[in-house]
Backbone bond lengths (Angstrom), bond angles and torsions (degrees), N, CA, C in turn:
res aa  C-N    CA-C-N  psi(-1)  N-CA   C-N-CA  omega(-1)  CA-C   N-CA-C  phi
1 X - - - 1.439 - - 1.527 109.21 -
2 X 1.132 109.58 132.72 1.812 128.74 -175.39 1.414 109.61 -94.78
3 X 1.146 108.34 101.04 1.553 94.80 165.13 1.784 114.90 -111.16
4 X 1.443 104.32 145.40 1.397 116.66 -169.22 1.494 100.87 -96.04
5 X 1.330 94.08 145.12 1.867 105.94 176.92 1.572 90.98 -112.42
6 X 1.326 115.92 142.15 1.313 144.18 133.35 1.549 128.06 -87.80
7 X 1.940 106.90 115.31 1.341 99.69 152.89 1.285 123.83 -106.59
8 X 1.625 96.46 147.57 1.748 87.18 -172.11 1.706 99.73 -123.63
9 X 1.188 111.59 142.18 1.563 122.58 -166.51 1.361 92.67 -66.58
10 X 1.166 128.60 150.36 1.871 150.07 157.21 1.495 109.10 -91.90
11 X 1.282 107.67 104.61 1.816 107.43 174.92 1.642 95.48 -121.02
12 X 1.617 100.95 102.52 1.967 104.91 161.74 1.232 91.88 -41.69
13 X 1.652 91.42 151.85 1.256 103.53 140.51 1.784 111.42 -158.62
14 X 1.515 131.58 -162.08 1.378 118.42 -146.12 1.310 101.27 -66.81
15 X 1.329 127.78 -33.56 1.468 120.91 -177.83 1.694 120.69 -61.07
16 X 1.436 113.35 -17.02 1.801 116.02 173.45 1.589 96.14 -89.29
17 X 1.438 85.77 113.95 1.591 102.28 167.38 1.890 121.93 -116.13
18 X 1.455 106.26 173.82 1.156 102.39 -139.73 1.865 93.36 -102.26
19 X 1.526 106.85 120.98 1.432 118.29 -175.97 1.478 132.93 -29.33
20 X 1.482 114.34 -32.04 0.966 137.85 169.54 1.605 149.39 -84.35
21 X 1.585 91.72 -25.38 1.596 111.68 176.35 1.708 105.29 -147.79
22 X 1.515 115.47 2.89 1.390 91.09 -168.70 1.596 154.21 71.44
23 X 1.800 92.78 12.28 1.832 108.06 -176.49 1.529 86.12 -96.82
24 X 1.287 109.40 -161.47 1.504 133.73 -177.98 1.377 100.84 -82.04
25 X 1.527 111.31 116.61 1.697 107.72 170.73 1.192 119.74 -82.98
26 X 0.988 142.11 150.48 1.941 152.02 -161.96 1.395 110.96 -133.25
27 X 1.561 105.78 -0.71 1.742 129.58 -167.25 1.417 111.06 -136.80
28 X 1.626 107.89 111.53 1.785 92.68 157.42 1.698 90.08 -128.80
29 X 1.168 90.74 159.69 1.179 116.34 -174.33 2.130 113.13 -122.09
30 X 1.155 100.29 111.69 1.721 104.29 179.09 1.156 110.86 -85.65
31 X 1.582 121.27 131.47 1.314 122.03 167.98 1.396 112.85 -117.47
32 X 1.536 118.68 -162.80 1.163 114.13 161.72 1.224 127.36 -57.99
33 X 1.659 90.43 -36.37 1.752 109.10 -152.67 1.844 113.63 -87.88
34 X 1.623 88.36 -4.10 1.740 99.83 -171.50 1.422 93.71 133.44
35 X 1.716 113.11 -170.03 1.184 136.80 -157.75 1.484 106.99 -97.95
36 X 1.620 130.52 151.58 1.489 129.47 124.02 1.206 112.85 -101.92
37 X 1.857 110.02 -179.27 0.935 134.09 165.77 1.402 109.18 -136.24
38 X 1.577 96.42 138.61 1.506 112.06 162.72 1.306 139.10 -146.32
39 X 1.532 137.27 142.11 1.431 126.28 175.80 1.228 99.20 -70.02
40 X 1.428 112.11 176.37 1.658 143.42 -173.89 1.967 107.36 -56.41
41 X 1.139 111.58 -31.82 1.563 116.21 -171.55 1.728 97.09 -79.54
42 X 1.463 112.93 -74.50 0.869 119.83 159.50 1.730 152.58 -14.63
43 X 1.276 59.88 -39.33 2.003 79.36 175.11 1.440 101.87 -92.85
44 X 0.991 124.89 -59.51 1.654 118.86 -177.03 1.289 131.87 -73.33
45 X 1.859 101.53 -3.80 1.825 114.25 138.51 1.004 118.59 -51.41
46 X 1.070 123.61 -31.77 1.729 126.19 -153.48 1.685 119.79 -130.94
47 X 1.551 90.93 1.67 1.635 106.50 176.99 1.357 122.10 -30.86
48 X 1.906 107.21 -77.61 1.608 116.71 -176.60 1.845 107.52 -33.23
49 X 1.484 95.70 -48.56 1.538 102.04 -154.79 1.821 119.04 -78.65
50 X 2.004 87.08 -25.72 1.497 75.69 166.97 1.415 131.65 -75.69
51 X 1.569 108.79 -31.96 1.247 146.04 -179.73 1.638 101.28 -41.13
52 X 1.104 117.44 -35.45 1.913 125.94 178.84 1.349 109.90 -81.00
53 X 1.073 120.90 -39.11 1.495 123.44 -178.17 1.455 131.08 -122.49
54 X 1.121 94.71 34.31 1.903 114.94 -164.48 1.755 91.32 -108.46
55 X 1.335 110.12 166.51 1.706 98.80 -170.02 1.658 68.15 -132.07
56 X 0.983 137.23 -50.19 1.615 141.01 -175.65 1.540 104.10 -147.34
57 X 1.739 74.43 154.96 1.738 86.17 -165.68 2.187 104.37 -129.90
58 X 1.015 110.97 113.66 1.906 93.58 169.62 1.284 110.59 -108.22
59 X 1.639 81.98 123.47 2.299 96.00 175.85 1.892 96.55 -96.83
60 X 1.014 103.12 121.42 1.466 113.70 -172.99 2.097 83.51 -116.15
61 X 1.254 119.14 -10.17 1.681 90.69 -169.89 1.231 113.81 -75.00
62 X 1.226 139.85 22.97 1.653 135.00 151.31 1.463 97.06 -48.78
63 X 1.411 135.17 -36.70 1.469 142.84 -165.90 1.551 82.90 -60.43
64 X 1.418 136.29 -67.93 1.243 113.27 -160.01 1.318 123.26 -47.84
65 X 1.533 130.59 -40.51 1.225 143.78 -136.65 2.092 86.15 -88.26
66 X 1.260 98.01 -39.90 1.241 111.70 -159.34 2.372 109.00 -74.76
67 X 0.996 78.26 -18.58 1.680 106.12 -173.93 1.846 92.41 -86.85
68 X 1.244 121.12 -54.31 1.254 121.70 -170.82 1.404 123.45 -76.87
69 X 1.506 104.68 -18.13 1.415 118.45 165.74 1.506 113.30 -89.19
70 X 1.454 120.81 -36.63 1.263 112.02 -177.79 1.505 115.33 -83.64
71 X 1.485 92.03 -42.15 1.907 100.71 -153.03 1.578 115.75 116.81
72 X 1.522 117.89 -15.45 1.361 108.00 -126.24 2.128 85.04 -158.67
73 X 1.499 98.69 142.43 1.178 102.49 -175.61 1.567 105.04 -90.06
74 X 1.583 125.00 143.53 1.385 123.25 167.64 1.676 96.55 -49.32
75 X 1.407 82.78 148.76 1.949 98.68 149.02 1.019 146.31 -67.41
76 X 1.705 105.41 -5.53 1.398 121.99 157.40 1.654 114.82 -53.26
77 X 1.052 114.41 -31.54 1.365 121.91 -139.78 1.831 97.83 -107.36
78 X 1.271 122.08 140.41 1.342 109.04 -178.91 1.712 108.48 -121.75
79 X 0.984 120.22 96.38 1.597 123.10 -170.59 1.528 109.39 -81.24
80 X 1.116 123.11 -1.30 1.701 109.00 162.01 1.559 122.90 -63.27
């Protein structure tokens, strides 16, 4: 018996917020135990330590840089 894996890409968006304070997270972090979330401040409090026990990590904050230059979210991104 064959079983098929699916990966499916993770794109934040405004509704993933950040574990700690509640802004927009740009960071999740996979563990064993399940997921966080975090914004940009946040996350790089906690870098070294997540960085050891994280199994995967998504940095989506290029979105900031990209928001501050445009105004405007890529179309990647679905904010409803």
């Amino acid at each position: 018996m064959s079983v098929e894996v699916q990966v499916v890409e993770r794109v934040l968006n405004a509704n993933d917020r950040c574990d700690q304070c509640g802004s927009q997270a740009y960071f999740a972090v996979f563990l064993e135990a399940g997921e966080l979330y975090f914004c940009r401040h946040h996350y790089f409090k906690n870098e070294t330590a997540l960085k050891e026990v994280a199994t995967d990590i998504i940095d989506q904050s290029a979105e900031l840089h990209h928001r501050q230059e445009t105004g405007a979210y890529p179309d990647s991104l679905d904010q409803s």
